[in-house]
Backbone as CSV, one residue per row, in Angstrom:
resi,resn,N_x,N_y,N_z,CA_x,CA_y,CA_z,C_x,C_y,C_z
1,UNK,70.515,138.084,58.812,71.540,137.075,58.872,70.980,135.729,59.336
2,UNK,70.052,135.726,60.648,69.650,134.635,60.745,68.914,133.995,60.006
3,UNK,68.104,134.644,59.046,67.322,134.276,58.008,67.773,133.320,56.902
4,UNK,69.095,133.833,56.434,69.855,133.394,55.751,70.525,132.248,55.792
5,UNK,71.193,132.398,57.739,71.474,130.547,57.766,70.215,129.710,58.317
6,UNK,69.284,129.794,58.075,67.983,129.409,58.573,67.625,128.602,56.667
7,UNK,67.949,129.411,56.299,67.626,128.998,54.575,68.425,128.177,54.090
8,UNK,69.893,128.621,54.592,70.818,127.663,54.111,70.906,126.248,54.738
9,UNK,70.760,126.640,55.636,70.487,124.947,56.868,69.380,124.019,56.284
10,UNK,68.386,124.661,56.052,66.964,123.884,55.560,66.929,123.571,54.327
11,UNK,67.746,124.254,53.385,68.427,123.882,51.890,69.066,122.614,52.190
12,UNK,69.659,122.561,53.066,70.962,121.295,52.864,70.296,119.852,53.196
13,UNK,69.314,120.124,53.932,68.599,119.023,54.699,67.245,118.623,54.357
14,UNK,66.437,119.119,53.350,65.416,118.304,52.644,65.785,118.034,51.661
15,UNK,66.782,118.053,50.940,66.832,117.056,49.870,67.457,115.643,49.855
16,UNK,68.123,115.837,51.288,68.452,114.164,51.923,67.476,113.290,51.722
17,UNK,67.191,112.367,50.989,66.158,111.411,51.516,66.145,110.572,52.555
18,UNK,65.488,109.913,52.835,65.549,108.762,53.835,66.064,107.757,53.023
19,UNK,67.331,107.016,54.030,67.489,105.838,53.270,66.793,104.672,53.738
20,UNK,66.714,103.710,53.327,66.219,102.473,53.412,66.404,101.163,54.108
21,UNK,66.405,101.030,54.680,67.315,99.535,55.687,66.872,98.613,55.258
22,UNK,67.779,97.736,55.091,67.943,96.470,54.518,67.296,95.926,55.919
23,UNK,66.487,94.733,55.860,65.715,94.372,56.649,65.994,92.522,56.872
24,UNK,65.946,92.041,58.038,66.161,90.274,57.317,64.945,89.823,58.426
25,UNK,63.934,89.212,57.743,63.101,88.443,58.525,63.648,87.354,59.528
26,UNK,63.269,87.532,60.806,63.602,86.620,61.697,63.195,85.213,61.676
27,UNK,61.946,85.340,60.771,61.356,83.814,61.265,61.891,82.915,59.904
28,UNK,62.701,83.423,59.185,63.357,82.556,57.838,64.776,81.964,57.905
29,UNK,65.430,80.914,57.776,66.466,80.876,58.158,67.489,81.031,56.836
30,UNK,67.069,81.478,55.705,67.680,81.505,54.727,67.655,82.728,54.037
31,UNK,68.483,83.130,53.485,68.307,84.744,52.762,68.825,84.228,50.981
32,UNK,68.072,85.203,50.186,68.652,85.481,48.880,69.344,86.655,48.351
33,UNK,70.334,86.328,48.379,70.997,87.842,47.760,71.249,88.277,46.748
34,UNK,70.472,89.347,45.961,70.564,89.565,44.095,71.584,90.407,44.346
35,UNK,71.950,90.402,43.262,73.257,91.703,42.331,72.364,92.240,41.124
36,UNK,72.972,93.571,41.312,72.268,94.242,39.722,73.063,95.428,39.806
37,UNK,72.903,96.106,38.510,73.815,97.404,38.620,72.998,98.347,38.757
38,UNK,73.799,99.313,40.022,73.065,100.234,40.849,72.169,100.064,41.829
39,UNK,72.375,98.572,42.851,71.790,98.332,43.686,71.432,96.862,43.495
40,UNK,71.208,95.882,44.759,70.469,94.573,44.669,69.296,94.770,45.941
41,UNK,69.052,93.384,46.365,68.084,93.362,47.874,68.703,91.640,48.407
42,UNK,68.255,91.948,48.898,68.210,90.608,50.096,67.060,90.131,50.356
43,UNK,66.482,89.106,50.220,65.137,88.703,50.151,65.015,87.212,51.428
44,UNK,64.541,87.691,52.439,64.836,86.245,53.881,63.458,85.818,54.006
45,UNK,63.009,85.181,52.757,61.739,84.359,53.011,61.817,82.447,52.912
46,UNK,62.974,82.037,53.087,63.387,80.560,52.228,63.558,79.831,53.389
47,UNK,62.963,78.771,53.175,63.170,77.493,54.831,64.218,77.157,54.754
48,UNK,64.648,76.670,53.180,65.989,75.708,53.182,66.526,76.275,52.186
49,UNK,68.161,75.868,52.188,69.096,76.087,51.423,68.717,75.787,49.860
50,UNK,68.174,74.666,49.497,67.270,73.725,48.309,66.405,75.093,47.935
51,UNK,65.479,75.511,48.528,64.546,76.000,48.188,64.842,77.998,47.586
52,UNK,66.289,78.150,48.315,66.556,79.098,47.966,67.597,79.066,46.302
53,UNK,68.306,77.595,46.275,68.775,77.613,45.552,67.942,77.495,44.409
54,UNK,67.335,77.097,44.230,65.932,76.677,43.147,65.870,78.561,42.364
55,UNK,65.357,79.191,43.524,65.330,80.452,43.055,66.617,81.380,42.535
56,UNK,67.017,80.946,43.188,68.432,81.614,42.841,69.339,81.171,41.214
57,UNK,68.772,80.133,40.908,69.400,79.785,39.650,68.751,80.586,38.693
58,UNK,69.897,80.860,37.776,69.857,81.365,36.413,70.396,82.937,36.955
59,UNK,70.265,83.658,37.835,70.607,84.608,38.138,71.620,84.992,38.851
60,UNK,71.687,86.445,39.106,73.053,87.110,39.863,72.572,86.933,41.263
61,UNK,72.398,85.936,41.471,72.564,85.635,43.332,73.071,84.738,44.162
62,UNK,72.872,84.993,45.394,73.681,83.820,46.005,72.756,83.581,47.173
63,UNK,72.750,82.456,47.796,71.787,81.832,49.279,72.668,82.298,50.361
64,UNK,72.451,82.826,51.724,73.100,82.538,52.490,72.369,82.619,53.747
65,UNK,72.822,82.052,55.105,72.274,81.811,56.401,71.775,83.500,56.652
66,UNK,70.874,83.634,57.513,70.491,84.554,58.328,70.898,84.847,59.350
67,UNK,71.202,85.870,59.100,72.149,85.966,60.796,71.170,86.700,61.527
68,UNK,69.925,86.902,61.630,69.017,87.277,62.581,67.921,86.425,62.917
69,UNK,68.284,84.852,61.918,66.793,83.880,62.545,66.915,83.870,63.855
70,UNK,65.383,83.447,64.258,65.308,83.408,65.750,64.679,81.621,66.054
71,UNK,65.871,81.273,66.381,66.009,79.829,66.843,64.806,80.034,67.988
72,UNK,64.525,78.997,68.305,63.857,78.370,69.256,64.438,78.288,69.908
73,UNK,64.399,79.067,71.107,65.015,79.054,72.739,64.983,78.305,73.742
74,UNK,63.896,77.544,73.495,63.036,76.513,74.704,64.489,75.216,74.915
75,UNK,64.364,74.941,76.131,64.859,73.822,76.222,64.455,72.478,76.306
76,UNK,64.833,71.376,75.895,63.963,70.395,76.173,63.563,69.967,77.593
77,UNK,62.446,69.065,77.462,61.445,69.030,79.104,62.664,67.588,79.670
78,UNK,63.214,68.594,81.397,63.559,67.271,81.646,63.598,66.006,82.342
79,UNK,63.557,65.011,81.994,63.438,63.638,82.280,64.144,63.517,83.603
80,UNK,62.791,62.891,84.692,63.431,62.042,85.930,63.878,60.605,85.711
81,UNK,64.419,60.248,86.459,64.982,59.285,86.590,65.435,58.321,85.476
82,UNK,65.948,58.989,84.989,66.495,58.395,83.154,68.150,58.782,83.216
83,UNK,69.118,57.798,83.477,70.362,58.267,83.818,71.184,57.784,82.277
């Protein structure tokens, strides 16, 4: 018996694949997003909006912000006696 759900358990669970995570580069502040049938990608390699749109023409996509760039945190250095 244990054999059996030992077989059946291990049946059900290698033919799962791994899925894939969509990934967005931090250091890009722009993403491209394709459409296609049966899947697109997201592509976050673009400085500017311009540069994504360039690529993006003629095709099923669209530009949009990154919601994982990583701004520059620093604050500016500050000034004495400057009122």
């Amino acid at each position: 018996m244990r054999v059996l759900a030992c077989t059946i358990l291990m049946g059900t669970m290698l033919p799962a694949a791994p899925a894939r995570a969509q990934t967005y580069d931090p250091n890009y502040p722009v993403c491209l997003q394709t459409y296609a049938i049966g899947g697109g990608y997201i592509d976050c390699s673009f400085a500017s909006l311009g540069q994504c749109a360039a690529s993006a023409s003629g095709r099923a996509a669209q530009c949009l912000n990154n919601p994982y760039f990583a701004q520059d945190a620093r604050k500016p250095p500050r000034q004495r006696g400057v009122y």
